[in-house]
PDB file of the backbone (N, CA, C, O) and the ligand in Angstrom, with CONECT records:
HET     ZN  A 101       1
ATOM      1  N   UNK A   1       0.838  -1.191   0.000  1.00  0.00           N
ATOM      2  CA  UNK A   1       0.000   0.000   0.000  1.00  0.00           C
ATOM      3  C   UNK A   1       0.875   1.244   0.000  1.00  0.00           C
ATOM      4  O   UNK A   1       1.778   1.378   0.827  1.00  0.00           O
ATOM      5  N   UNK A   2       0.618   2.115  -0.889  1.00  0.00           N
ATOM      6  CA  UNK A   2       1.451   3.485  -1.104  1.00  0.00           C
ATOM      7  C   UNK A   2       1.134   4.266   0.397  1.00  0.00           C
ATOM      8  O   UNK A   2       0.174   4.099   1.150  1.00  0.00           O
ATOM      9  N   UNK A   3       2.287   5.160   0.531  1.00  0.00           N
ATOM     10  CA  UNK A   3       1.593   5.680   1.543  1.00  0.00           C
ATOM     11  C   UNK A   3       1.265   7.124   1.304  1.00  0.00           C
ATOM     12  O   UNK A   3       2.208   7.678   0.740  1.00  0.00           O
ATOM     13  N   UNK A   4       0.462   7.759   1.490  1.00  0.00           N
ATOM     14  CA  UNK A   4      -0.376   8.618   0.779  1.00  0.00           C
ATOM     15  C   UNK A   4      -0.073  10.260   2.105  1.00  0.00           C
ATOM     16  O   UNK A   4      -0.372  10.321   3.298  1.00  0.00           O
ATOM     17  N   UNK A   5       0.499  11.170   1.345  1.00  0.00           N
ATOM     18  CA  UNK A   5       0.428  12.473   1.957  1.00  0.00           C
ATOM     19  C   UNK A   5      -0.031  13.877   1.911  1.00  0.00           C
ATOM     20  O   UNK A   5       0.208  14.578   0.928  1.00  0.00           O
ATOM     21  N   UNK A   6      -0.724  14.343   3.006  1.00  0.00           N
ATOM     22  CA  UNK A   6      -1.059  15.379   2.512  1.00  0.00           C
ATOM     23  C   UNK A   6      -0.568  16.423   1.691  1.00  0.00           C
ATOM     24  O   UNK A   6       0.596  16.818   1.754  1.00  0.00           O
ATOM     25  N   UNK A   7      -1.634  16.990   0.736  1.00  0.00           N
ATOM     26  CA  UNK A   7      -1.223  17.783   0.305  1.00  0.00           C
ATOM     27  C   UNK A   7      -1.001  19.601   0.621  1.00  0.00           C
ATOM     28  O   UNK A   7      -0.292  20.476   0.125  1.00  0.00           O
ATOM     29  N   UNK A   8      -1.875  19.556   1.547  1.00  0.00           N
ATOM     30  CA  UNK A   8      -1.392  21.302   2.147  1.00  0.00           C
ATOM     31  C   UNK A   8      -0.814  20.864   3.376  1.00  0.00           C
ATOM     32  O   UNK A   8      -1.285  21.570   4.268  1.00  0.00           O
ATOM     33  N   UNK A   9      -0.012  20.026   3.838  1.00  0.00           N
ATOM     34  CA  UNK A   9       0.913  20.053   5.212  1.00  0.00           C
ATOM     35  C   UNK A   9       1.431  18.785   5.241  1.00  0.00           C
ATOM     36  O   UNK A   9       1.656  18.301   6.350  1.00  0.00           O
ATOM     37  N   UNK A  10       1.631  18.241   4.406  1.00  0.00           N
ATOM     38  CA  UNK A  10       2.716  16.975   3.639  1.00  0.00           C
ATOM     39  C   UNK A  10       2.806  15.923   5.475  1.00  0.00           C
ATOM     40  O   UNK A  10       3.843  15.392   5.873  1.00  0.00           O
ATOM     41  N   UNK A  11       2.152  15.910   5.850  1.00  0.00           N
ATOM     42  CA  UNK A  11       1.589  14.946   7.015  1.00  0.00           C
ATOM     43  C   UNK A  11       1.058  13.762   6.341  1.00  0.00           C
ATOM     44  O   UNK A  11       0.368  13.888   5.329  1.00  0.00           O
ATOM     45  N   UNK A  12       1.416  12.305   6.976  1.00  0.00           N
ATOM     46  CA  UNK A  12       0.556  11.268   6.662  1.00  0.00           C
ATOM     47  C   UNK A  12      -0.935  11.013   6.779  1.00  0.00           C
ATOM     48  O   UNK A  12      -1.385  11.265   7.897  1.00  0.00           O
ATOM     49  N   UNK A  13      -1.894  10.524   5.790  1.00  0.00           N
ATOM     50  CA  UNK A  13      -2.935  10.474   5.663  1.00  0.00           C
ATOM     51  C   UNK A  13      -3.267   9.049   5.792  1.00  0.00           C
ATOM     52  O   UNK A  13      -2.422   8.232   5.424  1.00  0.00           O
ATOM     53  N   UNK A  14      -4.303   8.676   6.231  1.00  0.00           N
ATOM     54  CA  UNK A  14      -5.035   7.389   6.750  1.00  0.00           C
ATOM     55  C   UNK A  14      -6.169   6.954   5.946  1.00  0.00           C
ATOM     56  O   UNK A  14      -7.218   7.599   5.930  1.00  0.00           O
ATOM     57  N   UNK A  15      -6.003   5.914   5.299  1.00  0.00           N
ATOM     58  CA  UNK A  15      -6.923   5.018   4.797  1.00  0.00           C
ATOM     59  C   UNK A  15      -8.490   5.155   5.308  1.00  0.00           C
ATOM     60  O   UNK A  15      -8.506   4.903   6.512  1.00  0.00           O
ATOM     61  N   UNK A  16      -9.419   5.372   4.962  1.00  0.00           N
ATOM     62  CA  UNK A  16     -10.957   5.066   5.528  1.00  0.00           C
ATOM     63  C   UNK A  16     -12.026   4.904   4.464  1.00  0.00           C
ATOM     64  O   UNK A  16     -11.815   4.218   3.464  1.00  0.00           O
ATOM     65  N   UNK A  17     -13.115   5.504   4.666  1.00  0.00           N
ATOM     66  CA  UNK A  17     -14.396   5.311   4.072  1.00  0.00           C
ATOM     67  C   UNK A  17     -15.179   6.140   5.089  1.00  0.00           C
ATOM     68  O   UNK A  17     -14.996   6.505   6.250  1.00  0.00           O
ATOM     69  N   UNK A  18     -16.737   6.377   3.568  1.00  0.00           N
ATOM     70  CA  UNK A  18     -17.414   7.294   4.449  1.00  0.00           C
ATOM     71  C   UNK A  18     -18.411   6.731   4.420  1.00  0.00           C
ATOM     72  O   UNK A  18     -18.736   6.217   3.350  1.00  0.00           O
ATOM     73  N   UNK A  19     -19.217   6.616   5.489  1.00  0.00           N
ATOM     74  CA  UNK A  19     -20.595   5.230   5.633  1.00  0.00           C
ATOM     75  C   UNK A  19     -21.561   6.265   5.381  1.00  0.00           C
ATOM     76  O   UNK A  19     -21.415   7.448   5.686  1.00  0.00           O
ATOM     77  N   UNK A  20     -22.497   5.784   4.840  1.00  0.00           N
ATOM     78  CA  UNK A  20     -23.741   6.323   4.963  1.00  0.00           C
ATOM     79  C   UNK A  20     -24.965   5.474   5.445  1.00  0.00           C
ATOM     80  O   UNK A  20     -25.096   4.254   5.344  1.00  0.00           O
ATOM     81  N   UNK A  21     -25.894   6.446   6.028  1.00  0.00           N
ATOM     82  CA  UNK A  21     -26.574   5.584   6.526  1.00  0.00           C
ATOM     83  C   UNK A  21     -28.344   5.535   6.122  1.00  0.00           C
ATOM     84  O   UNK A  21     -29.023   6.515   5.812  1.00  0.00           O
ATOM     85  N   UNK A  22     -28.738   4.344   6.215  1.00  0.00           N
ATOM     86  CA  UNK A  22     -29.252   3.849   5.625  1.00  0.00           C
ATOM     87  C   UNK A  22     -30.997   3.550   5.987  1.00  0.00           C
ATOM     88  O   UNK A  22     -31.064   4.372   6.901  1.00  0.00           O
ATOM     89  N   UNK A  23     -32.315   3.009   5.919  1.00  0.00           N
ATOM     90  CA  UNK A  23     -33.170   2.206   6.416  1.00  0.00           C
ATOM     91  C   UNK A  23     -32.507   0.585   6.933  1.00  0.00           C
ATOM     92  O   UNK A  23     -33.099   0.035   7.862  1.00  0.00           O
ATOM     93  N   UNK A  24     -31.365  -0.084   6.344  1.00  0.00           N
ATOM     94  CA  UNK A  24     -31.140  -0.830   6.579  1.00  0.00           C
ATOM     95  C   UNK A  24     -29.826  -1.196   7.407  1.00  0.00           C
ATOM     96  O   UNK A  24     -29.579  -2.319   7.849  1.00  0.00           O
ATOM     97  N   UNK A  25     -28.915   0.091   7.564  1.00  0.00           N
ATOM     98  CA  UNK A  25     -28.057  -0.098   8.133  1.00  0.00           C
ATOM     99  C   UNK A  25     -26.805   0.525   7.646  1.00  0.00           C
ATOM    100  O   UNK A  25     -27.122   0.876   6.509  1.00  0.00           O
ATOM    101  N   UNK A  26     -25.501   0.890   7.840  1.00  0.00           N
ATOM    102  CA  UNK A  26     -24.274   1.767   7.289  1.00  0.00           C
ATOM    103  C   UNK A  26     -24.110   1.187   5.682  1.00  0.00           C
ATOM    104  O   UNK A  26     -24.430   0.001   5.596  1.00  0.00           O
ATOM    105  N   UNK A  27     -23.920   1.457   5.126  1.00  0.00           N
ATOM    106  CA  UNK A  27     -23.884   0.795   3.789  1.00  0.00           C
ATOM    107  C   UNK A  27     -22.226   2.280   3.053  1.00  0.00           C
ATOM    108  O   UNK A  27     -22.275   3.509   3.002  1.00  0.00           O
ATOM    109  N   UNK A  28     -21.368   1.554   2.756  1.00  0.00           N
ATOM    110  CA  UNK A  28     -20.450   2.052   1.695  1.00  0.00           C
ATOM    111  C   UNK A  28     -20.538   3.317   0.530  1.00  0.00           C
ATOM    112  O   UNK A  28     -20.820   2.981  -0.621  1.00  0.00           O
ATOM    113  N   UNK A  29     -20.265   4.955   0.867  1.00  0.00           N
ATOM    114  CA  UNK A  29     -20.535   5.875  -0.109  1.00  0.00           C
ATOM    115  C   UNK A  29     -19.889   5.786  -0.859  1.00  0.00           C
ATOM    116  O   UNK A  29     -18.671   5.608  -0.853  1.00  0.00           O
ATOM    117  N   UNK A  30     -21.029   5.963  -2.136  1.00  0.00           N
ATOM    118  CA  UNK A  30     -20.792   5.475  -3.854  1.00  0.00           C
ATOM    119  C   UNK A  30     -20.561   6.503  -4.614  1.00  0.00           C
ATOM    120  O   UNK A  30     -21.074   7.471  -4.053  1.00  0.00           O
ATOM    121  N   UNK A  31     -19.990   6.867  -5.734  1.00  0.00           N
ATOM    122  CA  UNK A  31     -19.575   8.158  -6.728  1.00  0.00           C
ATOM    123  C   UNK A  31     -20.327   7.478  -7.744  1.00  0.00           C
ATOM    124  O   UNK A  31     -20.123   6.372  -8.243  1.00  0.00           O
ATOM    125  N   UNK A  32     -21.785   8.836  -8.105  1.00  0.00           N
ATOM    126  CA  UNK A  32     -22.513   8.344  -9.538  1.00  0.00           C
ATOM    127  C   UNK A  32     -22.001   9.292 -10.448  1.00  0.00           C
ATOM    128  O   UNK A  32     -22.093  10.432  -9.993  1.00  0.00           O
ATOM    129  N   UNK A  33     -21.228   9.198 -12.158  1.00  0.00           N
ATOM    130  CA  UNK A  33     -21.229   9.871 -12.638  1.00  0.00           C
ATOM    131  C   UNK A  33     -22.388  10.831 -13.112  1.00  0.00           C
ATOM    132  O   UNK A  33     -23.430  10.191 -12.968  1.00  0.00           O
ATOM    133  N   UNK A  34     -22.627  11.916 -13.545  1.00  0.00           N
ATOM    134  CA  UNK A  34     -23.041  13.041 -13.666  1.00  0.00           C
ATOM    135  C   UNK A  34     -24.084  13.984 -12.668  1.00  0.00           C
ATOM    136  O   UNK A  34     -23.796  13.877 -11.476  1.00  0.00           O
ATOM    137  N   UNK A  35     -25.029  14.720 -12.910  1.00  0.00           N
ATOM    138  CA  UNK A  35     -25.549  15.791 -12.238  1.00  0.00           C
ATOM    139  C   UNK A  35     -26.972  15.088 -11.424  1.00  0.00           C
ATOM    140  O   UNK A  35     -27.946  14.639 -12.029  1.00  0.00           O
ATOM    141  N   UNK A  36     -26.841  15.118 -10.212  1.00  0.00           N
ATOM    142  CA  UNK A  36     -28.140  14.452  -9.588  1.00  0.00           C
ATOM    143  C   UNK A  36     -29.660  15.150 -10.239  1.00  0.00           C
ATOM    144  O   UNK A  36     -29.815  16.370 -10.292  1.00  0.00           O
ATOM    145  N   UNK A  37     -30.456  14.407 -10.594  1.00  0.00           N
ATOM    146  CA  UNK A  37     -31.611  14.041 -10.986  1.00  0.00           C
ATOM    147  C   UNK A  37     -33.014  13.728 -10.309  1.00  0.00           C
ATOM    148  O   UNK A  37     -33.449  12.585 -10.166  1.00  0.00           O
ATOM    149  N   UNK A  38     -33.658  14.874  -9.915  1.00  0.00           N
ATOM    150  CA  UNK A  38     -34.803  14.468  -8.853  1.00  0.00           C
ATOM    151  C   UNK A  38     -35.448  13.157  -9.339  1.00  0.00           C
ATOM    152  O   UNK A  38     -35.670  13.113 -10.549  1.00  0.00           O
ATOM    153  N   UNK A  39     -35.839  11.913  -8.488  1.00  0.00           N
ATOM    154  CA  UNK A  39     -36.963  11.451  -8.985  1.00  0.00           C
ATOM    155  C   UNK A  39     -38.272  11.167  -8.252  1.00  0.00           C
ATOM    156  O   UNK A  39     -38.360  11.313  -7.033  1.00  0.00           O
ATOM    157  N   UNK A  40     -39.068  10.848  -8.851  1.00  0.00           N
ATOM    158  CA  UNK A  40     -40.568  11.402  -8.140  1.00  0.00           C
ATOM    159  C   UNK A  40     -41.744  10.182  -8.577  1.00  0.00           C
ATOM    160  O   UNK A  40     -41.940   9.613  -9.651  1.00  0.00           O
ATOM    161  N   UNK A  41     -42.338  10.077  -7.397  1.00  0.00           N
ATOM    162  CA  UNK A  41     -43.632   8.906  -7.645  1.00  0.00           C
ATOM    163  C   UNK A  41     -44.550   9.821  -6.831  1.00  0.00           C
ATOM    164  O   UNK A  41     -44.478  10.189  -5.659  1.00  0.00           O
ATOM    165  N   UNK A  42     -45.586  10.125  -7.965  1.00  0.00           N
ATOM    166  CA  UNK A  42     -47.144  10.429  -8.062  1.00  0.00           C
ATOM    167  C   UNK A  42     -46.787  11.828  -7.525  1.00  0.00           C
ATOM    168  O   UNK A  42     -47.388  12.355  -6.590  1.00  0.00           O
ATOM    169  N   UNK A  43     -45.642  12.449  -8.269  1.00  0.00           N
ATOM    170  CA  UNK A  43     -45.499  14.201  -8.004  1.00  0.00           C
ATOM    171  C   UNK A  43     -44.806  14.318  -6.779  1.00  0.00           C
ATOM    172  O   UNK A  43     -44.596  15.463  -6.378  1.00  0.00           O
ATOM    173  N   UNK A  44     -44.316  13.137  -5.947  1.00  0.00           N
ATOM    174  CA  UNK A  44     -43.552  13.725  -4.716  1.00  0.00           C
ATOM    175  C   UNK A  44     -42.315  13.399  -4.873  1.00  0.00           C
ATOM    176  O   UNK A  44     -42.069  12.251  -5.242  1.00  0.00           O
ATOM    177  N   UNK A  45     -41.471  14.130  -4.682  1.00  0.00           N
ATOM    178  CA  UNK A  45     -39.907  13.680  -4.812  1.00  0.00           C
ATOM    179  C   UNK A  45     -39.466  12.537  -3.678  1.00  0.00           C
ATOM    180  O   UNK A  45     -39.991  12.622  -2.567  1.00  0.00           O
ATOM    181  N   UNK A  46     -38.527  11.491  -3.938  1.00  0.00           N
ATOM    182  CA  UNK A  46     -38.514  10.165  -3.259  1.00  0.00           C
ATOM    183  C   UNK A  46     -37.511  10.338  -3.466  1.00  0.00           C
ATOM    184  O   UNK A  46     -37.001   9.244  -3.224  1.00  0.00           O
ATOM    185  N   UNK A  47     -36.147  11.492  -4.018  1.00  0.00           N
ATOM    186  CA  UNK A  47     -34.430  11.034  -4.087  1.00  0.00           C
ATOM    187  C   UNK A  47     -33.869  11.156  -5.000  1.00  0.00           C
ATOM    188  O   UNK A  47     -34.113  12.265  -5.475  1.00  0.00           O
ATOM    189  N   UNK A  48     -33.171  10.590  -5.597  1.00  0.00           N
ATOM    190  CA  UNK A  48     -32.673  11.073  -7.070  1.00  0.00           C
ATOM    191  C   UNK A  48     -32.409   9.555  -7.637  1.00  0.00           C
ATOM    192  O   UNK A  48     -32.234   8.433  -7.160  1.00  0.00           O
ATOM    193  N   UNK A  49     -32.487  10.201  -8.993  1.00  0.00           N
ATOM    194  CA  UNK A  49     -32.209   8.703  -9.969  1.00  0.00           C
ATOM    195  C   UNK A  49     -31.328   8.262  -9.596  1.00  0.00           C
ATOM    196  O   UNK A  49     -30.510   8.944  -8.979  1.00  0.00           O
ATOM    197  N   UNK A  50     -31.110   6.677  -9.868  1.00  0.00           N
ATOM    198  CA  UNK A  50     -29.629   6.099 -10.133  1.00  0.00           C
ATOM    199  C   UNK A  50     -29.968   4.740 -10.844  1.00  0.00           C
ATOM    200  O   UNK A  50     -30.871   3.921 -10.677  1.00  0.00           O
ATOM    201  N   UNK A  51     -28.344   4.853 -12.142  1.00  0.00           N
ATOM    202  CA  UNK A  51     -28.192   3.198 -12.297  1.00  0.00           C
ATOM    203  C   UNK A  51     -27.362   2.949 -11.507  1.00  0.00           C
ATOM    204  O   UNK A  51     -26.397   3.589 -11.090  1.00  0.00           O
ATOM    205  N   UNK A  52     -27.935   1.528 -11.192  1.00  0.00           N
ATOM    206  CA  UNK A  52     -26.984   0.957 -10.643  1.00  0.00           C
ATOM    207  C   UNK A  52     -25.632   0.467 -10.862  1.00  0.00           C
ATOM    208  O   UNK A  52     -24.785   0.090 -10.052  1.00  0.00           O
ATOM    209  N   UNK A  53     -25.607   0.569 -12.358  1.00  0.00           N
ATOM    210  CA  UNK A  53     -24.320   0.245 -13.229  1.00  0.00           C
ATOM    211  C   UNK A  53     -23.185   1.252 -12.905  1.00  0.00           C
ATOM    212  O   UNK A  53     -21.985   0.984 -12.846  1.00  0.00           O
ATOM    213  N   UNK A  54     -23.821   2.560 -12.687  1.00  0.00           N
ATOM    214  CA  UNK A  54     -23.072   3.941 -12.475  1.00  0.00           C
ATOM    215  C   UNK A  54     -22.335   3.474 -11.118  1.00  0.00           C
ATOM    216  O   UNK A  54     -21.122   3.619 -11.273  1.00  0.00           O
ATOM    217  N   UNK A  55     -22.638   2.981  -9.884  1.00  0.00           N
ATOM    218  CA  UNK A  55     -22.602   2.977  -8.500  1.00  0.00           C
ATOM    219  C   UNK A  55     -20.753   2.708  -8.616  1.00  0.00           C
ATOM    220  O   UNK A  55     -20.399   1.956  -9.524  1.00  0.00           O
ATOM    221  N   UNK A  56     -19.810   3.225  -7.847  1.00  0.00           N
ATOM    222  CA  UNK A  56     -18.293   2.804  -7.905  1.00  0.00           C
ATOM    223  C   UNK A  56     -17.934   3.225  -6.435  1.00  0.00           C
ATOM    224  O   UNK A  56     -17.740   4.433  -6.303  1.00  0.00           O
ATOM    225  N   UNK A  57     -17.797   2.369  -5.183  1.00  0.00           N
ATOM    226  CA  UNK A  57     -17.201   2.512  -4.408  1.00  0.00           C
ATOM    227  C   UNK A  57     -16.621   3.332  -4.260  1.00  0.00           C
ATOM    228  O   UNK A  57     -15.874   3.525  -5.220  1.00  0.00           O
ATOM    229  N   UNK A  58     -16.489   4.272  -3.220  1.00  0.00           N
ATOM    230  CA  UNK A  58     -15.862   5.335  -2.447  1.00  0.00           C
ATOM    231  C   UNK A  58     -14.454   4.884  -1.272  1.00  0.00           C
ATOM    232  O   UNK A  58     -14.800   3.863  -0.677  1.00  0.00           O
ATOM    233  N   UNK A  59     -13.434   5.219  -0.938  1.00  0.00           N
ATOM    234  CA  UNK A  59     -12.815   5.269   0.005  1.00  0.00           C
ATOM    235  C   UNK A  59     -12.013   6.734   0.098  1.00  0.00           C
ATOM    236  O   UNK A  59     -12.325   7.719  -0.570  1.00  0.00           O
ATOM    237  N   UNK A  60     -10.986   6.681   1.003  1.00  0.00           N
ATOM    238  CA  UNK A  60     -11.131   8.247   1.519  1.00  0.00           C
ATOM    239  C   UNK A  60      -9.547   8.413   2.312  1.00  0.00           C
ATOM    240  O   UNK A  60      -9.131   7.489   3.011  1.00  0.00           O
ATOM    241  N   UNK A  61      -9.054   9.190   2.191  1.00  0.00           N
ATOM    242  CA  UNK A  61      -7.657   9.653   2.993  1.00  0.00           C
ATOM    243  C   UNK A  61      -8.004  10.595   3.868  1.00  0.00           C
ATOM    244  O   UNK A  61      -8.987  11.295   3.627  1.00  0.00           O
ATOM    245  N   UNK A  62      -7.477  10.719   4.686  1.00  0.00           N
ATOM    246  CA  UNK A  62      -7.651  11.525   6.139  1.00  0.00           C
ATOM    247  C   UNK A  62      -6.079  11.653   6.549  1.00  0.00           C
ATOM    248  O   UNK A  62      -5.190  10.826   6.749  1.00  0.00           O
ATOM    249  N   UNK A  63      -6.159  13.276   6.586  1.00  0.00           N
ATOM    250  CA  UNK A  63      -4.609  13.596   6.764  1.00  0.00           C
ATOM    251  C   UNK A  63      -4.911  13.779   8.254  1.00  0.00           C
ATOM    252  O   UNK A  63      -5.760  14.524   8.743  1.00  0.00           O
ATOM    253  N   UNK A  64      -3.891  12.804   9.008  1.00  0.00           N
ATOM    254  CA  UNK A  64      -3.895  13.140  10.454  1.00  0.00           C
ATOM    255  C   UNK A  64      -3.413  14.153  11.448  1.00  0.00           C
ATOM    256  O   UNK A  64      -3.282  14.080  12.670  1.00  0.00           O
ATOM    257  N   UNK A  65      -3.141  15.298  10.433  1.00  0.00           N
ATOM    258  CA  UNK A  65      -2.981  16.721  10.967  1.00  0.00           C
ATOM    259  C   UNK A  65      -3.585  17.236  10.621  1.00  0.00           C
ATOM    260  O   UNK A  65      -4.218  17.598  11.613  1.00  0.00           O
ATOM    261  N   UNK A  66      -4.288  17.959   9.280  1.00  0.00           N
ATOM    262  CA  UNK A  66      -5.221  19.003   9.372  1.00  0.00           C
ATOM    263  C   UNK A  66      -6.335  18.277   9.198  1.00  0.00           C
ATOM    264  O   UNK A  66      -7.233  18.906   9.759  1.00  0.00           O
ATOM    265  N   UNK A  67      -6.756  17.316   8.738  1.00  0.00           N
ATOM    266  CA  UNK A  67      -8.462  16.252   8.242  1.00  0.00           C
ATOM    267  C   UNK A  67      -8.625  16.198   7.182  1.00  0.00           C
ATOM    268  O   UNK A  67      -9.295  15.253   6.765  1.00  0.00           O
ATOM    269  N   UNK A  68      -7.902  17.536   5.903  1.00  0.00           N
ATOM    270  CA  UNK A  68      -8.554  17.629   4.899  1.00  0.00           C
ATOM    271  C   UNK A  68      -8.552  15.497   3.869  1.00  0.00           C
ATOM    272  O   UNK A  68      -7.678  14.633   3.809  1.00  0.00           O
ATOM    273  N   UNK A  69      -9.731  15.553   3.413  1.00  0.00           N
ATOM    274  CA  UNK A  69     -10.370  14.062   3.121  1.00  0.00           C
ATOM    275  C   UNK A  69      -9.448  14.259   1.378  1.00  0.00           C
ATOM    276  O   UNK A  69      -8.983  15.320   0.961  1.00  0.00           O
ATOM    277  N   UNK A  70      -9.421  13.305   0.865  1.00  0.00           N
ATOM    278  CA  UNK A  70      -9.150  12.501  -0.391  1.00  0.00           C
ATOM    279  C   UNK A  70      -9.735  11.578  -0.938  1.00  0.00           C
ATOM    280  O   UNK A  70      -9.589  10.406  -0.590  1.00  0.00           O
ATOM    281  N   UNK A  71     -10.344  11.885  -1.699  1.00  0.00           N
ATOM    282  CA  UNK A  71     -11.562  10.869  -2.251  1.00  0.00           C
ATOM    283  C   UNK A  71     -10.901  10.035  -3.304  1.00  0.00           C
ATOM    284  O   UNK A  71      -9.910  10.566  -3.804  1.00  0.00           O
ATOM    285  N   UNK A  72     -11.189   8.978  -3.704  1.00  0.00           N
ATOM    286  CA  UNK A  72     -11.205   7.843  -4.759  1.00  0.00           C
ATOM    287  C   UNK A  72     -12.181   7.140  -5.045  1.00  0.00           C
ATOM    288  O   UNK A  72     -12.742   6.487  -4.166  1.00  0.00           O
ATOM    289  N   UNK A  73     -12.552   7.122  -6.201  1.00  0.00           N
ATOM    290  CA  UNK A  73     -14.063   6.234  -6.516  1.00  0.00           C
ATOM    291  C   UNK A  73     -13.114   5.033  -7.500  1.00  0.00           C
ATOM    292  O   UNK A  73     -12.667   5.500  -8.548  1.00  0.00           O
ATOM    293  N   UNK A  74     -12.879   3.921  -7.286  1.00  0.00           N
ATOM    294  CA  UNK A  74     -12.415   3.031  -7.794  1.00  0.00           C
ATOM    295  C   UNK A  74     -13.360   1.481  -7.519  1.00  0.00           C
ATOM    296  O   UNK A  74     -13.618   0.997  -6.417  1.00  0.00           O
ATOM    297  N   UNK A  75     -13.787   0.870  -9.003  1.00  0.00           N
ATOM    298  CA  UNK A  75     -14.096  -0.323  -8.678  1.00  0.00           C
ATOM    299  C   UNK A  75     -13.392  -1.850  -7.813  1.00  0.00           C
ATOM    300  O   UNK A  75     -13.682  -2.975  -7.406  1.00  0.00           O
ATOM    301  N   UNK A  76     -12.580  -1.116  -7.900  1.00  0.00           N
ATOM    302  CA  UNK A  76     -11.490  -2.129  -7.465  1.00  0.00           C
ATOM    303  C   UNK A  76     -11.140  -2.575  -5.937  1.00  0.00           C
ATOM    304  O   UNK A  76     -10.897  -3.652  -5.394  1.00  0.00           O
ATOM    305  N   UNK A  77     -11.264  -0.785  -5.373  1.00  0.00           N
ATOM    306  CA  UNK A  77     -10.909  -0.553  -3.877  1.00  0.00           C
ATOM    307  C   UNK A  77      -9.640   0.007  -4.148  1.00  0.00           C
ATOM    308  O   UNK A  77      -9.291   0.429  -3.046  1.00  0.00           O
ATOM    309  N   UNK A  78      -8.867   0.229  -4.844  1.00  0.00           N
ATOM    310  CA  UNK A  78      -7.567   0.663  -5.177  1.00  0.00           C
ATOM    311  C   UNK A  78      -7.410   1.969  -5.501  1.00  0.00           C
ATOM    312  O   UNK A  78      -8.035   2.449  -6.446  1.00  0.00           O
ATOM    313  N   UNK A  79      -6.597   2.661  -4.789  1.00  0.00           N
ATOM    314  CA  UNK A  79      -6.121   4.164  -5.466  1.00  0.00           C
ATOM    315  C   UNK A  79      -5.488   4.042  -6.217  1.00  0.00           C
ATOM    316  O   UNK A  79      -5.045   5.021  -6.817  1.00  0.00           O
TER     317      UNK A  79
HETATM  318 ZN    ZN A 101      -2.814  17.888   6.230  1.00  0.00          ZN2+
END
């Protein structure tokens, strides 16, 4: 595993993920490509579209001096 440093205070950054939560429980935040999309049953908004094909795992760097986050959307789990 590379080890990954910040970039405004060149401090080591820490591996994580950002949970979201759910009706069913913490579930893994996903990166959908393009512009969110209201969608709506019988005129009330219920959330926004998604394929599911779009959905690509999220994980996250956390610089352990200032916090600023680092995102990666990779199918893989891999930066
Ligand atoms: Zn930092």
């Amino acid at each position: 595993m590379t080890v990954q440093k910040c970039a405004d205070c060149d401090s080591d950054m820490e591996l994580g993920f950002a949970p979201n939560l759910t009706h069913s429980g913490f579930v893994q935040l996903k990166w959908h490509k393009g512009e969110p999309e209201d969608s709506r049953f019988l005129g009330l908004k219920t959330g926004v579209k998604i394929d599911q094909r779009e959905l690509v795992p999220m994980t996250a760097y956390r610089c352990t001096n200032c916090g600023l986050l680092k995102f990666y959307a990779n199918p893989t789990g891999d930066e």
